[in-house]
C-alpha positions as CSV (number, residue, x, y, z in Angstrom):
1,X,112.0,36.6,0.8
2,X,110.8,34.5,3.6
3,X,107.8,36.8,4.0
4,X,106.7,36.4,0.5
5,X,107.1,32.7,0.8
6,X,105.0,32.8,3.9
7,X,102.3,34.7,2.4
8,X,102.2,33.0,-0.4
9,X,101.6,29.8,1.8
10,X,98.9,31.5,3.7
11,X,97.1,32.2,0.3
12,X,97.7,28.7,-1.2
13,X,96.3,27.1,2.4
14,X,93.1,30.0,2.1
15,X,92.9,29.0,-1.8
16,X,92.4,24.9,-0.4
17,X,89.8,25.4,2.4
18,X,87.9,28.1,0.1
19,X,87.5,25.0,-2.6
20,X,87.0,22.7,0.0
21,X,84.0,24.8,1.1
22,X,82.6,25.5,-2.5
23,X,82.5,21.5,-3.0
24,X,80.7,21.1,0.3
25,X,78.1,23.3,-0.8
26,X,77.6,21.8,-4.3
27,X,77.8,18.4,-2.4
28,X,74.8,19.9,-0.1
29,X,72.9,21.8,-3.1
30,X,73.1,18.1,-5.2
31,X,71.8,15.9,-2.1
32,X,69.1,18.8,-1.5
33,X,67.7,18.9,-5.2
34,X,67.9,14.7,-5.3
35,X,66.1,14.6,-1.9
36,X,63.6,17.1,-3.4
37,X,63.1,14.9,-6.5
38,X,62.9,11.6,-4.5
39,X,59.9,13.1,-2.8
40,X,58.4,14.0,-5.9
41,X,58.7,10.7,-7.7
42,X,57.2,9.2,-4.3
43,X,54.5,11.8,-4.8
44,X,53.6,11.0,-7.7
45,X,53.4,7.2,-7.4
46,X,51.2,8.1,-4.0
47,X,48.4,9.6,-6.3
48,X,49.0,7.3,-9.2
49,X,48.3,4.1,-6.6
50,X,45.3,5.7,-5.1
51,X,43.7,7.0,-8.5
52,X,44.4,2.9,-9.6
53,X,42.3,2.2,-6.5
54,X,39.6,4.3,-7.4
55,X,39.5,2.9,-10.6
56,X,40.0,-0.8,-9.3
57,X,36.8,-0.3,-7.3
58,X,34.8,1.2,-9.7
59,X,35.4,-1.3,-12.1
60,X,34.0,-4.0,-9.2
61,X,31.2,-2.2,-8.6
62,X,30.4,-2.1,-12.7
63,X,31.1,-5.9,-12.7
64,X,28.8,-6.8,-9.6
65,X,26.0,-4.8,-11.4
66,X,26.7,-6.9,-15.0
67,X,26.4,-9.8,-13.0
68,X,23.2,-8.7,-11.2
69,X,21.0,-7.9,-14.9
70,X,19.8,-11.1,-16.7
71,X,21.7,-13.0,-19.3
72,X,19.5,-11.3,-22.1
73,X,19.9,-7.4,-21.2
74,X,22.2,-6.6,-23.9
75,X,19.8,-7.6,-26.3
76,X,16.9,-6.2,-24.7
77,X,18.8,-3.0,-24.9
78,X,20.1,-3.4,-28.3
79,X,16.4,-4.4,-29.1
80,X,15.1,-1.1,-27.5
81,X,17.4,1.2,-28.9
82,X,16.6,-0.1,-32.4
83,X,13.2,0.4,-31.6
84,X,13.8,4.1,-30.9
85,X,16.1,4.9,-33.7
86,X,13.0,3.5,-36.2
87,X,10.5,5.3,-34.5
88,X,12.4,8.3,-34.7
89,X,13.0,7.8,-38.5
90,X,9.1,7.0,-38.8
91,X,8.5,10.3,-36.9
92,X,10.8,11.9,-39.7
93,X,9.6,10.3,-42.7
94,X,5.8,11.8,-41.8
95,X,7.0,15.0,-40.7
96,X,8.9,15.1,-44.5
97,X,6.0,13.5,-46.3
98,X,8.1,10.6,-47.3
99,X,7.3,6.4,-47.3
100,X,9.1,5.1,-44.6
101,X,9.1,1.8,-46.3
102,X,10.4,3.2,-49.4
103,X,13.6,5.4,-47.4
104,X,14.1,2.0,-45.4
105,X,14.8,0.1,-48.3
106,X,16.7,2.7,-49.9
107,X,19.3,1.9,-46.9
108,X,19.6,-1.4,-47.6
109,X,22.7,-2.5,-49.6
110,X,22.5,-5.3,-52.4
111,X,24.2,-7.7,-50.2
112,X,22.1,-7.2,-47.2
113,X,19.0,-7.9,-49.4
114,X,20.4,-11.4,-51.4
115,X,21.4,-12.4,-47.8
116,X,18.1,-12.3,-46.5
117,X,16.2,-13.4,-49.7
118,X,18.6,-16.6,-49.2
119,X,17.8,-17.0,-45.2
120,X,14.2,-16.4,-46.4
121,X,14.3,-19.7,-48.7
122,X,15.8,-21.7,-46.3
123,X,13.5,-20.6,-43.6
124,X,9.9,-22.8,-43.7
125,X,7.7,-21.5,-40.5
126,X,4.5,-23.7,-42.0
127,X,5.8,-27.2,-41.2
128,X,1.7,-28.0,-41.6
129,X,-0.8,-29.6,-39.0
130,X,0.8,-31.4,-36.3
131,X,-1.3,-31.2,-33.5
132,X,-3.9,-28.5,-32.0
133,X,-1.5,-27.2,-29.5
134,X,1.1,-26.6,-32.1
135,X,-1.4,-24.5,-34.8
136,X,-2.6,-22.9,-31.3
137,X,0.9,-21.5,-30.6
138,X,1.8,-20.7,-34.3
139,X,-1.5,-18.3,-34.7
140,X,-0.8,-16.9,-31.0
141,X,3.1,-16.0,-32.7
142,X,1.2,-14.9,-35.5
143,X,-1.0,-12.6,-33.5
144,X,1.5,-11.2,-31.2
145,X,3.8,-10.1,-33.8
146,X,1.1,-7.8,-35.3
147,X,0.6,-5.6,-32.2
148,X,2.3,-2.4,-32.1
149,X,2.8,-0.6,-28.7
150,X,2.1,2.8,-28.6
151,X,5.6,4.0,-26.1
152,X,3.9,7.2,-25.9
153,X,0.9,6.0,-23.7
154,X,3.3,3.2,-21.9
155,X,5.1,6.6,-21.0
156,X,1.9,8.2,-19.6
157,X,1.2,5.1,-17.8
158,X,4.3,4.8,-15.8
159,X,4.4,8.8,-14.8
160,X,1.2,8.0,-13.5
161,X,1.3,5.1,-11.3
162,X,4.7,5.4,-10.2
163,X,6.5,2.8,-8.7
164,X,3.0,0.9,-8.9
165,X,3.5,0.5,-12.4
166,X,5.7,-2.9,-11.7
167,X,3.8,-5.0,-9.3
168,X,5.4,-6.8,-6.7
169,X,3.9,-10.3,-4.9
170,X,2.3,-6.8,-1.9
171,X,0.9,-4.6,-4.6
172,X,-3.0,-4.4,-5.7
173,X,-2.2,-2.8,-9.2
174,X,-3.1,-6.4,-10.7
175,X,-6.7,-6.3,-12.5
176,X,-6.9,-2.9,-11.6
177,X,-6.2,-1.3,-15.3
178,X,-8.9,0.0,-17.1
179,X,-8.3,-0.4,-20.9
180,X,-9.2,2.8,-23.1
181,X,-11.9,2.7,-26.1
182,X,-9.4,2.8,-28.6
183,X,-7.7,-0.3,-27.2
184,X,-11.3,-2.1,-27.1
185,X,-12.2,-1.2,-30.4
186,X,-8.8,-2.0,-32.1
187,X,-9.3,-5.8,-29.9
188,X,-12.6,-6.0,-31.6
189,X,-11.6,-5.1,-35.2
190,X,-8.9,-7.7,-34.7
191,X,-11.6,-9.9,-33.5
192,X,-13.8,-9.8,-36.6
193,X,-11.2,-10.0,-38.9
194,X,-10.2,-13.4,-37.0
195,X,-13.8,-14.6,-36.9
196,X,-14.3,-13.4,-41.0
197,X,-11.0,-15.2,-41.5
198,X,-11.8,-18.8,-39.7
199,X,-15.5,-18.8,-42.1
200,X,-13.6,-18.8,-45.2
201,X,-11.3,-22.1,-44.7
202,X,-13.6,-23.3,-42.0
203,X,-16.6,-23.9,-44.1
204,X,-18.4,-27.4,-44.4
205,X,-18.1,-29.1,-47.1
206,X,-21.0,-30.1,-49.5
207,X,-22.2,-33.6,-49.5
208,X,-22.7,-35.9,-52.5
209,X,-25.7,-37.1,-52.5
210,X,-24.2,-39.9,-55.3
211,X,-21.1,-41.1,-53.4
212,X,-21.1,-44.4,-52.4
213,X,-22.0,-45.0,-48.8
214,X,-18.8,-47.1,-47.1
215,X,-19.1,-46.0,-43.4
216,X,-21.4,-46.1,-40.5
217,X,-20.3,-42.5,-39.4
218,X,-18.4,-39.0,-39.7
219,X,-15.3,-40.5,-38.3
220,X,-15.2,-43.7,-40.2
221,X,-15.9,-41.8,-43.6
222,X,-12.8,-39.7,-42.5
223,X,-10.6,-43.0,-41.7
224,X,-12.2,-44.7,-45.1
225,X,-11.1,-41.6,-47.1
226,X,-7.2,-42.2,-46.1
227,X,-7.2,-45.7,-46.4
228,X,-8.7,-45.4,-50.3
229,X,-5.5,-42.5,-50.6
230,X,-3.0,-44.9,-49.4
231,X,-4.0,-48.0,-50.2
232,X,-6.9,-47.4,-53.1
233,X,-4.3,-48.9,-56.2
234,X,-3.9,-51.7,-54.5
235,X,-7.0,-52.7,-53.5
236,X,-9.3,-51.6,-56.9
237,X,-9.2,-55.1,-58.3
238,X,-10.2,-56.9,-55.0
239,X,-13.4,-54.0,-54.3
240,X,-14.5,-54.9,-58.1
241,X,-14.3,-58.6,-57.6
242,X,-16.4,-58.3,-54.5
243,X,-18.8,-56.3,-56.3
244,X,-18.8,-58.8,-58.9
245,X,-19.3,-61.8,-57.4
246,X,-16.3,-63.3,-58.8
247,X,-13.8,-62.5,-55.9
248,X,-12.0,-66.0,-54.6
């Protein structure tokens, strides 16, 4: 009896430490796998803080070179991709046998088109004569917005002379470009259509041998003429009594 009671003692003290072991080991296995995801976490927020810095300074970088271009380089850019994307559509049109003007306009919603029939009747350019540097500058505006590059020669141009193409203050490309016969003969077609332009509103006008002779010369018939337009009706009766004889 005291044997079995002993042995059973034995087994009850071997049953203890064997549990006590196995929760030492899950103890050991739990601190192990949250050791193991600790350094994970902290690897993960290692590459996460360095791929931020890469992007932090390539977003600097981006900003420095915005602030570098000129105020208007978005528009320029906008500008020159619109210019492509016509050409291209020009290009199509001819290769398709089709009016480019025509497809263009077949693009254009109704709204689009009454809002720039509006901005057209709002908009006046010819204010009339002011002065000679004014008409000077509205027929240069005139002029300039008639020329149509040709992108394919500006292409050839700039393979060709390189970084020379853009002068600097040290470089001797200035008054060095020889224009080609089809520029000079499209410069003198423009040229006599100017000249065959300024005879037919620049033409003397015929003089009246019967008009009555009130000035002594060009400039005072000119200064005589806007007087009688301003202030003819109110000096008539006054001219015919001096003609008369019977002015007071």
């Amino acid at each position: 009896m005291a044997a079995e009671v002993a042995r059973s003692a034995e087994l009850g003290d071997d049953k203890v430490s064997s549990e006590e072991e196995s929760s030492s080991v899950t103890q050991e296995d739990s601190s192990a796998l949250k050791r193991v995801e600790r350094l994970r976490k902290f690897r993960e927020l290692h590459l996460k803080r360095n791929e931020a810095r890469k992007l932090n300074h390539q977003e600097v970088v981006e900003e420095d070179k915005r602030q570098k271009l000129p105020s208007n380089h978005e528009a320029r850019k906008a500008r020159l991709e619109w210019e492509l994307k016509e050409e291209e559509k020009k290009r199509e049109c001819a290769e398709k046998g089709v009016d480019y003007h025509r497809a263009k306009l077949l693009e254009i919603s109704a709204e689009d088109a009454e809002r720039w029939e509006r901005k057209k009747k709002r908009k006046n350019p010819d204010n009339g004569f002011s002065d000679y540097a004014a008409a000077q500058l509205r027929q240069y505006q005139r002029l300039t917005k008639q020329i149509k590059p040709n992108l394919e020669d500006y292409e050839k141009e700039k393979e060709k002379h390189g970084e020379e193409f853009y002068p600097t203050s040290d470089s001797l490309y200035h008054g060095t470009h020889v224009p080609s016969q089809e520029g000079v003969e499209r410069m003198v077609t423009d040229l006599e259509k100017q000249i065959e332009k300024r005879e037919k509103y620049s033409r003397r006008r015929a003089y009246n041998d019967d008009a009555d002779i009130d000035y002594i010369n060009e400039r005072n018939a000119k200064f005589n003429k806007k007087a009688e337009r301003f202030y003819g009706k109110y000096t008539a009766e006054i001219k015919q009594n001096l003609e008369r004889g019977t002015a007071v």
